[in-house]
N, C-alpha and C positions, 0 to 999 in steps of 0.2 A: 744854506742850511738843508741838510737832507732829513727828508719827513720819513718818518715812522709809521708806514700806516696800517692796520692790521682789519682784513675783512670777515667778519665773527662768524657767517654761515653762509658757506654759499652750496648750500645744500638744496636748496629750493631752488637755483638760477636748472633752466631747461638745458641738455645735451647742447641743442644747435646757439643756447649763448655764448659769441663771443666777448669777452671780459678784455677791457683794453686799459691802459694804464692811464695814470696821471701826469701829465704835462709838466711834473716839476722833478728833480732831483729825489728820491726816495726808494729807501728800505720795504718791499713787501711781503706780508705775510698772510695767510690767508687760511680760514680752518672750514671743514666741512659744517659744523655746529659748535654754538658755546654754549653750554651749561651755566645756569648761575653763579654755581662754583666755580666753574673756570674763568669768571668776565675779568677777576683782577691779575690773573695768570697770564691769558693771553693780550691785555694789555697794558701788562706791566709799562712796557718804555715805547708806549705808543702816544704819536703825539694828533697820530686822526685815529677813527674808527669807523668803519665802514658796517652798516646793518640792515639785513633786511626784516629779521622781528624778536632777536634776541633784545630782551630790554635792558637799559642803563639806566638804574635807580640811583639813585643820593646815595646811597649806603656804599655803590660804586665807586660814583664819581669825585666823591670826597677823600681818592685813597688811591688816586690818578692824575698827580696835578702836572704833569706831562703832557696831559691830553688839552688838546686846544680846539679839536672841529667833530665835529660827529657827523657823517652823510648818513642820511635815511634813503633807503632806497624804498620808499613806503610814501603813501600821500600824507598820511597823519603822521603826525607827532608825540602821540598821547604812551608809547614805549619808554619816553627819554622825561624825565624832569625835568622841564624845558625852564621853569623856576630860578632851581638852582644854575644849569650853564648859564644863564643871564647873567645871573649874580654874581658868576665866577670868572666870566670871560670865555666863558666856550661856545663856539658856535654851533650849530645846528642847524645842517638844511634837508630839506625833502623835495620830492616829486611829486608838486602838485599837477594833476591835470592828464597825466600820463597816461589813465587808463580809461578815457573818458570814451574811446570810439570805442575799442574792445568788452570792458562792462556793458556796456550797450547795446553791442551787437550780442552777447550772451542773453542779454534782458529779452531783446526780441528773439531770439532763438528758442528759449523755452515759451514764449508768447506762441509761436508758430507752430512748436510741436503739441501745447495741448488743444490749440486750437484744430490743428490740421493730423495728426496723431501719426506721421509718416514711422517712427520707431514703433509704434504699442503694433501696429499693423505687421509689421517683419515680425515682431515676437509670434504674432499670433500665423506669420507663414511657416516660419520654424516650428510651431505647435504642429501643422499640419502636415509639414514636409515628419515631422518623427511619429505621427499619425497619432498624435493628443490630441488635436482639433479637428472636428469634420472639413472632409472636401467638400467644396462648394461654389456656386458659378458666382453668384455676389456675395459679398460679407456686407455683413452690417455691425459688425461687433463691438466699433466705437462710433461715437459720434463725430461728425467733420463738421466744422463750420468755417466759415471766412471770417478773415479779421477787418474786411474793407468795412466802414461805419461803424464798425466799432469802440466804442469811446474807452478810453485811455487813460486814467488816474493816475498821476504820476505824485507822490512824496518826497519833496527833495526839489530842488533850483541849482542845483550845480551843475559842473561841466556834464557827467553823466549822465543825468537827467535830459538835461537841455540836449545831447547828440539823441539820446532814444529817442526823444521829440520828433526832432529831424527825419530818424528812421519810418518810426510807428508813421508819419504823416504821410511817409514818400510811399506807404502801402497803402492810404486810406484811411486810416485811424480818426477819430476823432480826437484829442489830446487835450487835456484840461490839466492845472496844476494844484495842490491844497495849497491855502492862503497863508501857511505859515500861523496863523491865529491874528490873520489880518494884517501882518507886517508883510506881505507881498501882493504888489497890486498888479491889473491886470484886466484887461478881457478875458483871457484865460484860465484865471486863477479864478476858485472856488471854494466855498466853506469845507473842511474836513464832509460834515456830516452831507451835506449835500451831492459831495463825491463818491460816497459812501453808496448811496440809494440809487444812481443813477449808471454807474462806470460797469461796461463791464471786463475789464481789470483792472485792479489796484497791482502798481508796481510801486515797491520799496529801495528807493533810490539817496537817502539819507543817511546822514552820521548818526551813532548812538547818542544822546546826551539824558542825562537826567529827563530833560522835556517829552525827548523820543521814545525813552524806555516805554514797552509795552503800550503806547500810542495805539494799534489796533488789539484790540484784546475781546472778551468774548462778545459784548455790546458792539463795540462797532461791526464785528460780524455779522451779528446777525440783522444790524439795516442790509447788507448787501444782498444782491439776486441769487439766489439758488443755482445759479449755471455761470455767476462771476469764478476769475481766479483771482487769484495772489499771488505775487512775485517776486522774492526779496532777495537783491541782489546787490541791497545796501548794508547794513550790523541784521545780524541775529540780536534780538531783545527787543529792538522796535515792536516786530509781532508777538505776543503769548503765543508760545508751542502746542501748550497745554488747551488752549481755546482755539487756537487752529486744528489740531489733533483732531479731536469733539466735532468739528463745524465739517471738517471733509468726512470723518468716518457715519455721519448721519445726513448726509447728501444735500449739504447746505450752503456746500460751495462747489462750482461745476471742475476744478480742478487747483493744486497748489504747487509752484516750482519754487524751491529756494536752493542757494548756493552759499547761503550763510544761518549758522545757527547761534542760539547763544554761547554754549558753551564747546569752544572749537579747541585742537579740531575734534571730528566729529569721532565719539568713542560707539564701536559698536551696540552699548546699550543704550544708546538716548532712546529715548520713546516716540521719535519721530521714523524709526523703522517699523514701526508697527504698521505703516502705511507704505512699506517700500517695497508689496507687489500690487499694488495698485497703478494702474495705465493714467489716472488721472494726478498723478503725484512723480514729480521728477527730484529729486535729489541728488544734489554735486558737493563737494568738499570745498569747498570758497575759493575755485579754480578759475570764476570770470573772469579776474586781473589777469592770467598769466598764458598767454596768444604768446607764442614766437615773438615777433612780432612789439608786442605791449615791453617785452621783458626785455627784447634787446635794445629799448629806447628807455625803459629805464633803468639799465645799468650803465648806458652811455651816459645819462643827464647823471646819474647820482656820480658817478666817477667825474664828472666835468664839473660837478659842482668840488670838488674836493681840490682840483685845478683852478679855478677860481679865486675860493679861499686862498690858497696860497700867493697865488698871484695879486690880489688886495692886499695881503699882509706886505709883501716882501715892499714893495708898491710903498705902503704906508711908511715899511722900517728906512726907505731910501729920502722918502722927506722929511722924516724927523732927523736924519742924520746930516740933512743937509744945513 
């Protein structure tokens, strides 16, 4: 049987991604972006679907009985109805795990720059070199600290989590995890609140769920130290925007990096730019996942997963027929 496979946006995959095919007999087709409009268009007589965040609702896939596999090229699942393919017989696989060293290494990278300030400093030689800043033999104009014995807060027990771990330690960090609300044990692990008063960073390393929404919000702010960050390179929502906003603009936290916001992607009026000529606030477009690197392992896993599938089917259809 030759598959039909149609991949709905590969608009996001990097320049130096190379895309390789599927191991089985198959038809491909492939679109820079799908619109909602277009999802039953372009997979009209598809019998996989390839995605990296265009969503497949019910309203879809009940109007696509063609389709038998969906690869995610995404850790979660929460785009697809995952419900309904049960129900229906369609599969559904993802890439869990994929971006566990790269998020991580992103996590510690804004950890280092507000701690160590190596960009805000070039800004301010540029200032100087176009003669907006005084010459001068020392600068002092940000603050430098080390991150050695510094204690580490971390949100979240996944593979992400658990590599930043690794990292933060291999510099000195002190590393402690929240207890989940006691459903994670541990020497390590720590009550929320007691995390809170003592860390000085909190990294956001977590799924969104009902439980997580707004988890740090303006109260747990303000137990933390006056000179802690925050770091969320887990969902926007977890944090309140709006009580982080407030907490850095009256010097109540010593700096804040995030690369995910709630409502992505990030449209020039969020109110989180109000702080985006500040040295002590970094701001990315929820770019941690996508390293070289991250992206060309998982389009290999998601493409091998769709190889797989096949191969199990075909697999199956030779024993029943025997």
């Amino acid at each position: 049987m030759t598959e039909q496979i149609v991949f709905l946006d590969d608009e996001g995959l990097a320049p130096s991604t190379r895309l390789k095919r599927p191991d089985c007999p198959h038809r491909w087709q492939q679109f820079a972006y799908t619109h909602p409009e277009q999802v039953l268009e372009h997979l009209q007589d598809a019998t996989v679907a390839l995605t990296c965040s265009v969503p497949l609702r019910e309203e879809h896939l009940r109007q696509l009985p063609k389709l038998k596999m969906i690869s995610l090229a995404l850790t979660g699942r929460d785009i697809v109805d995952v419900e309904y393919c049960e129900a229906h017989g369609i599969e559904v696989s993802s890439v869990p795990g994929y971006a566990a060293n790269t998020v991580a290494e992103h996590s510690l990278a804004m950890i280092l720059e507000l701690f160590r300030r190596p960009a805000a400093f070039t800004r301010l030689m540029r200032q100087v070199h176009a003669g907006e800043a005084a010459y001068q033999n020392i600068y002092f104009n940000h603050r430098i600290r080390d991150v050695r014995d510094k204690q580490l807060a971390i949100i979240g027990s996944g593979p992400i989590a658990l590599r930043l771990a690794h990292l933060a330690r291999a510099f000195g960090m002190q590393v402690l995890f929240e207890d989940r609300g006691g459903k994670r044990r541990g020497e390590d692990c720590r009550p929320l609140t007691e995390l809170l008063k003592r860390c000085d960073v909190l990294s956001i390393n977590c799924p969104l769920t009902p439980e997580t929404y707004n988890l740090i919000d303006a109260a747990q702010l303000a137990l933390m130290k006056p000179d802690a960050l925050v770091v969320n390179t887990g969902r926007g929502g977890v944090v309140n925007e709006a009580a982080l906003i407030d907490a850095l603009l009256h010097d109540r936290l010593g700096g804040v990096a995030l690369d995910v916001v709630e409502h992505e992607p990030l449209h020039p009026s969020n109110p989180l730019f109000a702080l985006i000529d500040r040295d002590d606030f970094l701001l990315n477009p929820h770019i941690a996942w996508s390293s070289e690197d991250a992206m060309q392992q998982l389009m290999d896993s998601a493409v091998d997963n769709i190889s797989d599938f096949v191969a199990r089917r075909e697999a199956a259809r030779e024993v029943h027929s025997a």
